[in-house]
mmCIF file of the C-alpha atoms, coordinates in Angstrom:
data_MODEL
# 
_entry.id   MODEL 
# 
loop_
_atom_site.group_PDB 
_atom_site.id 
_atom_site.type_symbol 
_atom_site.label_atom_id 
_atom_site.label_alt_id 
_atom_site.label_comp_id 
_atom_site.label_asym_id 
_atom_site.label_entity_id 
_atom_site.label_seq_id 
_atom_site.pdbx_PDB_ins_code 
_atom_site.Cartn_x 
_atom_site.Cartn_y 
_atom_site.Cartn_z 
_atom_site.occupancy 
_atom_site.B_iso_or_equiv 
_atom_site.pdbx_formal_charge 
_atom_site.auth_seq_id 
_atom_site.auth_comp_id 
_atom_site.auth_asym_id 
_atom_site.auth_atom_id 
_atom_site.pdbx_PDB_model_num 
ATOM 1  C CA . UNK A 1 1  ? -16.264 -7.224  -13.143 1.00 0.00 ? 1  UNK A CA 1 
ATOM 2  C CA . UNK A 1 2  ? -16.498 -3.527  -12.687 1.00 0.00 ? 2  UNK A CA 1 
ATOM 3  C CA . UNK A 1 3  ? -16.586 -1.126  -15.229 1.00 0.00 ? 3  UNK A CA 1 
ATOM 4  C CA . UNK A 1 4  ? -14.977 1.892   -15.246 1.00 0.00 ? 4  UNK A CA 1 
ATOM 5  C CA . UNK A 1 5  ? -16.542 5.572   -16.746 1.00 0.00 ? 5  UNK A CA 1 
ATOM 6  C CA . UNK A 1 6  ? -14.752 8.358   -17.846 1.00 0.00 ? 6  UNK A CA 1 
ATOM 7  C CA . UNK A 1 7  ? -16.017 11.042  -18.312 1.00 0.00 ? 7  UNK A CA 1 
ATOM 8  C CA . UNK A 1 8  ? -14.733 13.970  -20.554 1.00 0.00 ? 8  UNK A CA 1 
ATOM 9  C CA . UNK A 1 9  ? -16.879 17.870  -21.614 1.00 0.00 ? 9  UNK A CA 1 
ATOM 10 C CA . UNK A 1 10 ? -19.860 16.412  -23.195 1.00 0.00 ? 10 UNK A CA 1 
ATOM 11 C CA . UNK A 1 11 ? -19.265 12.552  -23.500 1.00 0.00 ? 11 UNK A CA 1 
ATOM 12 C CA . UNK A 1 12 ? -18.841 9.515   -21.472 1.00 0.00 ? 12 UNK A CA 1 
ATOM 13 C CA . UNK A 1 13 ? -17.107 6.609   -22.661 1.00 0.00 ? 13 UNK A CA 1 
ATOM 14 C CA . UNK A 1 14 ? -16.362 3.021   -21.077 1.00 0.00 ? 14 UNK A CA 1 
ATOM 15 C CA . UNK A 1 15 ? -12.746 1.595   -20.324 1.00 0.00 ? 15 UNK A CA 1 
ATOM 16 C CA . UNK A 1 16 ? -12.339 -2.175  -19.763 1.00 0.00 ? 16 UNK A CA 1 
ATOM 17 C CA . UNK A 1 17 ? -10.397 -2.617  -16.372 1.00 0.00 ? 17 UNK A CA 1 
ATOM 18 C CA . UNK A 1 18 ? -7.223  -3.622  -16.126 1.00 0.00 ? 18 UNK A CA 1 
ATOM 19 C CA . UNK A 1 19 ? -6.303  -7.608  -16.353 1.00 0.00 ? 19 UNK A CA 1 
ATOM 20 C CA . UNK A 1 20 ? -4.994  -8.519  -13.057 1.00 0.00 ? 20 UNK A CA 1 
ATOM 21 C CA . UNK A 1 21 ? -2.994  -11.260 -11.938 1.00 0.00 ? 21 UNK A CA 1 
ATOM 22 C CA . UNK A 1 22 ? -5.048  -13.372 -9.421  1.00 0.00 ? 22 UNK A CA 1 
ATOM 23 C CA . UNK A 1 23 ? -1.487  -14.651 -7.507  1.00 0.00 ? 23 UNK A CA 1 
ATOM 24 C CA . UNK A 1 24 ? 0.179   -11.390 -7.945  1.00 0.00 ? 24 UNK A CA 1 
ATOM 25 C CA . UNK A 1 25 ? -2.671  -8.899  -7.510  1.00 0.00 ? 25 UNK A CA 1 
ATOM 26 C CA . UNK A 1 26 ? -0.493  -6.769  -10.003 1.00 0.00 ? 26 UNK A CA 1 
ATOM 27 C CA . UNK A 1 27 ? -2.108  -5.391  -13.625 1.00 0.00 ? 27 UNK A CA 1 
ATOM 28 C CA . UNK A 1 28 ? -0.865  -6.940  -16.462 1.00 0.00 ? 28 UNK A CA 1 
ATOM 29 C CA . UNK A 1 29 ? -0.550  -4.557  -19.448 1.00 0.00 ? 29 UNK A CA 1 
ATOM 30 C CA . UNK A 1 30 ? -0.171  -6.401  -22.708 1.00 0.00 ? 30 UNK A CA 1 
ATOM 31 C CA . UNK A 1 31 ? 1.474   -9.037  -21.161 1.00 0.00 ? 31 UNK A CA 1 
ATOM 32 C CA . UNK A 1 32 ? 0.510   -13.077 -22.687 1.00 0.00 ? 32 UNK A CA 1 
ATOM 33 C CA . UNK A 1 33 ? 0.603   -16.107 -20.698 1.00 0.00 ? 33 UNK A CA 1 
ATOM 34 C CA . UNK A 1 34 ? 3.444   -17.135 -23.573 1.00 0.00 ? 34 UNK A CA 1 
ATOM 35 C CA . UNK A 1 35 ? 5.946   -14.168 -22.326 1.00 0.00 ? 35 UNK A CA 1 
ATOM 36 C CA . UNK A 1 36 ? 4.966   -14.184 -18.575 1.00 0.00 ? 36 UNK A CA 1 
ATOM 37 C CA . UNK A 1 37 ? 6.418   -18.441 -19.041 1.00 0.00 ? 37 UNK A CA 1 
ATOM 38 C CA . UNK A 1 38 ? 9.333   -16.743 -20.847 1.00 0.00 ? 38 UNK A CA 1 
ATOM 39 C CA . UNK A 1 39 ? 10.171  -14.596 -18.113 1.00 0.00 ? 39 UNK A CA 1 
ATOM 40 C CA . UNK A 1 40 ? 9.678   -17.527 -15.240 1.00 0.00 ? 40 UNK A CA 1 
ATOM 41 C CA . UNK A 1 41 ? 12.047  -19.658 -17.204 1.00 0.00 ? 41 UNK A CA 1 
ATOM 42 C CA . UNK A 1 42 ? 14.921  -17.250 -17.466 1.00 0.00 ? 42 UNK A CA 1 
ATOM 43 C CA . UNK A 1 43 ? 14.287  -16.276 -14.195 1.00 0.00 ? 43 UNK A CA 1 
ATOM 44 C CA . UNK A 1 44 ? 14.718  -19.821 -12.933 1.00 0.00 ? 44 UNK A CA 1 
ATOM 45 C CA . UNK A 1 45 ? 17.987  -20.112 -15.394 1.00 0.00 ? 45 UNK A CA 1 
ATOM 46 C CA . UNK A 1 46 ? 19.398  -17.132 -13.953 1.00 0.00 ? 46 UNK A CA 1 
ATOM 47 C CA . UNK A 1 47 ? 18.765  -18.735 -10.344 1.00 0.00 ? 47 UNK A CA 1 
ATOM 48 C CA . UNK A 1 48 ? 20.066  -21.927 -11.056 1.00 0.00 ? 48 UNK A CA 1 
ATOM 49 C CA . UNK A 1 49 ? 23.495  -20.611 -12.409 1.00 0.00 ? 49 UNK A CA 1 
ATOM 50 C CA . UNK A 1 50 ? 23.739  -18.048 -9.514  1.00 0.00 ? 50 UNK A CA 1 
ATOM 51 C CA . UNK A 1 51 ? 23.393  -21.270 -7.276  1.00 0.00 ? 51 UNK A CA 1 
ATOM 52 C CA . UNK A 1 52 ? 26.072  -23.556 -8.896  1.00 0.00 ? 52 UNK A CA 1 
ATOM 53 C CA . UNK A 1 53 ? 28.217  -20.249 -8.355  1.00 0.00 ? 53 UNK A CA 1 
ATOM 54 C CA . UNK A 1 54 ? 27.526  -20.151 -4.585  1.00 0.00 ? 54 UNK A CA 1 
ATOM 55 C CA . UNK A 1 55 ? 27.855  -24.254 -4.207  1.00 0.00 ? 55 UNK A CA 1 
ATOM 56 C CA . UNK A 1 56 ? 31.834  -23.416 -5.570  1.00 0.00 ? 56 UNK A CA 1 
ATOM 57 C CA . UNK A 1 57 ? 32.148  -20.726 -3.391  1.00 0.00 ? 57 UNK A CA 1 
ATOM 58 C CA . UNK A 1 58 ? 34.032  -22.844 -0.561  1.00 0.00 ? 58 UNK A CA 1 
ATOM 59 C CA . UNK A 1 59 ? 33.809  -19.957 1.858   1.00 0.00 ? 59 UNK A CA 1 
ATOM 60 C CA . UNK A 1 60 ? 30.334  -18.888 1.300   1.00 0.00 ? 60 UNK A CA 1 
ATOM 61 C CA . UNK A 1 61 ? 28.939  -22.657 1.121   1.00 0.00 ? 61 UNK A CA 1 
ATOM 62 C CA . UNK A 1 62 ? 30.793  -22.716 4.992   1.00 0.00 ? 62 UNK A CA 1 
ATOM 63 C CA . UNK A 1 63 ? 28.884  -19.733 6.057   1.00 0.00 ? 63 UNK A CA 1 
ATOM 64 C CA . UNK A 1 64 ? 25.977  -20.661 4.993   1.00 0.00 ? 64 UNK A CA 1 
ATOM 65 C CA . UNK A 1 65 ? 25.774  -24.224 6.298   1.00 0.00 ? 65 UNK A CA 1 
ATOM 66 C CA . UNK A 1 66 ? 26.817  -22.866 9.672   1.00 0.00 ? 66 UNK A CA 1 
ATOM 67 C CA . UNK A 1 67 ? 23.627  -20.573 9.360   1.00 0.00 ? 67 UNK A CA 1 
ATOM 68 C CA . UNK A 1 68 ? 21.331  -23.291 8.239   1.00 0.00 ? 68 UNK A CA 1 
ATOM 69 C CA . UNK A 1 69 ? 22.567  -25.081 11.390  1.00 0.00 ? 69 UNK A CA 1 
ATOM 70 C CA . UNK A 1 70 ? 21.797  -22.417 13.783  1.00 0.00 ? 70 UNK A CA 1 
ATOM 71 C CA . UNK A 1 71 ? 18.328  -21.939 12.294  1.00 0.00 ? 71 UNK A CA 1 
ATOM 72 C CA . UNK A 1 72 ? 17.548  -25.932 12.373  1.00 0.00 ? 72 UNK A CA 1 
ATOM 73 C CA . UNK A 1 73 ? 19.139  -25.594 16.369  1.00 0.00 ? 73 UNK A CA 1 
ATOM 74 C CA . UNK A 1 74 ? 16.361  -22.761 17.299  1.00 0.00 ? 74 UNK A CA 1 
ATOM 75 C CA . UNK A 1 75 ? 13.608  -25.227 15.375  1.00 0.00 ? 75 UNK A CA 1 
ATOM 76 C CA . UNK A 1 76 ? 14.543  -27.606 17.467  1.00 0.00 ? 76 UNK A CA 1 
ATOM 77 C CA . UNK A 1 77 ? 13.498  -25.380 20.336  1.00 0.00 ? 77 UNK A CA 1 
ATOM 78 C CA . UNK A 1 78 ? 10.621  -26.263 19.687  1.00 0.00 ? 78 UNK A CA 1 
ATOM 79 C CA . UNK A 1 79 ? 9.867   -29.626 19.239  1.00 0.00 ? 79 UNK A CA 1 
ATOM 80 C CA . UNK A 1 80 ? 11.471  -31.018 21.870  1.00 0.00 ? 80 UNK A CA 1 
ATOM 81 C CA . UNK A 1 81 ? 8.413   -31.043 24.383  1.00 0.00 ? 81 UNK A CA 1 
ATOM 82 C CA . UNK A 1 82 ? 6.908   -33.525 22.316  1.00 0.00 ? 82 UNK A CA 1 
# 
């Protein structure tokens, strides 16, 4: 881990580096394991209820099942020389 030197008229100090993220590759800044969890589980909440809105959305659910079935037609592109 690399250390990084400031320097300022007459003294140099030492600053830890940042805490990165090894999936993200982002710096987190005061940020614990216990709110990063809190955050993916309201995330997730906020998904779930946006789905169960879509999957009553008659219209929308056709739309999108006629999309999923064009995209499964072009997979099917390509396995059908085996």
């Amino acid at each position: 881990m690399a250390i990084r030197k400031t320097t300022t008229r007459n003294t140099t100090t030492r600053k830890t580096p940042a805490k990165k993220s090894s999936s993200l590759g982002i710096s987190i800044m005061g940020g614990n394991k216990t709110d990063m969890r809190k955050w993916e589980v309201e995330s997730a909440l906020s998904t779930l209820k946006r789905a169960d809105e879509i999957r009553k959305n008659t219209k929308m659910m056709a739309d999108v099942k006629k999309l999923a079935q064009e995209q499964v037609n072009v997979l099917n592109t390509f396995t059908k020389g085996k």
